[in-house]
C-alpha positions in Angstrom: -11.9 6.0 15.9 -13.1 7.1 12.2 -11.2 6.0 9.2 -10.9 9.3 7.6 -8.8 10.6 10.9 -6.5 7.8 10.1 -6.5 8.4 6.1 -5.6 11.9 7.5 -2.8 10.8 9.1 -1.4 8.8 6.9 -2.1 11.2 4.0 -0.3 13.6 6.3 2.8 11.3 6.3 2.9 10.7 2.4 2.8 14.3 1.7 5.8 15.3 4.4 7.8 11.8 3.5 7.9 13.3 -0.4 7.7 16.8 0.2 10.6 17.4 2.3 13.1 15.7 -0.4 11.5 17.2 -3.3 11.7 20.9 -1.8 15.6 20.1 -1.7 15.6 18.6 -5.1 13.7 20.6 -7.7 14.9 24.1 -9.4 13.9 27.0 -7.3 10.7 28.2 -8.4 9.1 24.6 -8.3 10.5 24.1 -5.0 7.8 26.5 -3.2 4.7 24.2 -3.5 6.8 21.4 -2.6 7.3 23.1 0.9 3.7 24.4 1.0 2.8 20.5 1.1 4.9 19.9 3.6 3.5 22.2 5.9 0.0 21.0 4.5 1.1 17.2 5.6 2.1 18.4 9.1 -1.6 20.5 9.6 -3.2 16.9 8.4 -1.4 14.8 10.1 -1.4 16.8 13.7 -5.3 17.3 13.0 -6.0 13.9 12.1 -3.8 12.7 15.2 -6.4 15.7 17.3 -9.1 14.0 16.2 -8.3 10.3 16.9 -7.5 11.1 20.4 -10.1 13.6 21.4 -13.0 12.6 18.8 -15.4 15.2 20.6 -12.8 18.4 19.9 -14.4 20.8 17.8 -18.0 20.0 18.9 -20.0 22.2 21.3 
């Protein structure tokens, strides 16, 4: 188990615990990169989660 597939987890987390308020919360143009990060948390988190399970994944 690496640190930086847990740092990717919880990093993942963070960004969908803020992001997901925020993109109901700010005026409407700001509210766009607030969702982008939440779907950027997600990725992280589901990759780092890949990763810790099957550490071998992506390698040949």
């Amino acid at each position: 188990m690496n640190i930086l597939y847990l740092a990717m987890i919880v990093a993942g987390i963070a960004a969908v615990a803020w992001g997901l308020p925020a993109a109901h919360r700010v005026k409407r143009p700001f509210d766009i990169p607030a969702a982008l990060l939440v779907l950027a948390g997600v990725v992280a988190a589901l990759l780092g989660v890949l990763l810790t399970v099957v550490p071998g994944f992506f390698v040949n």
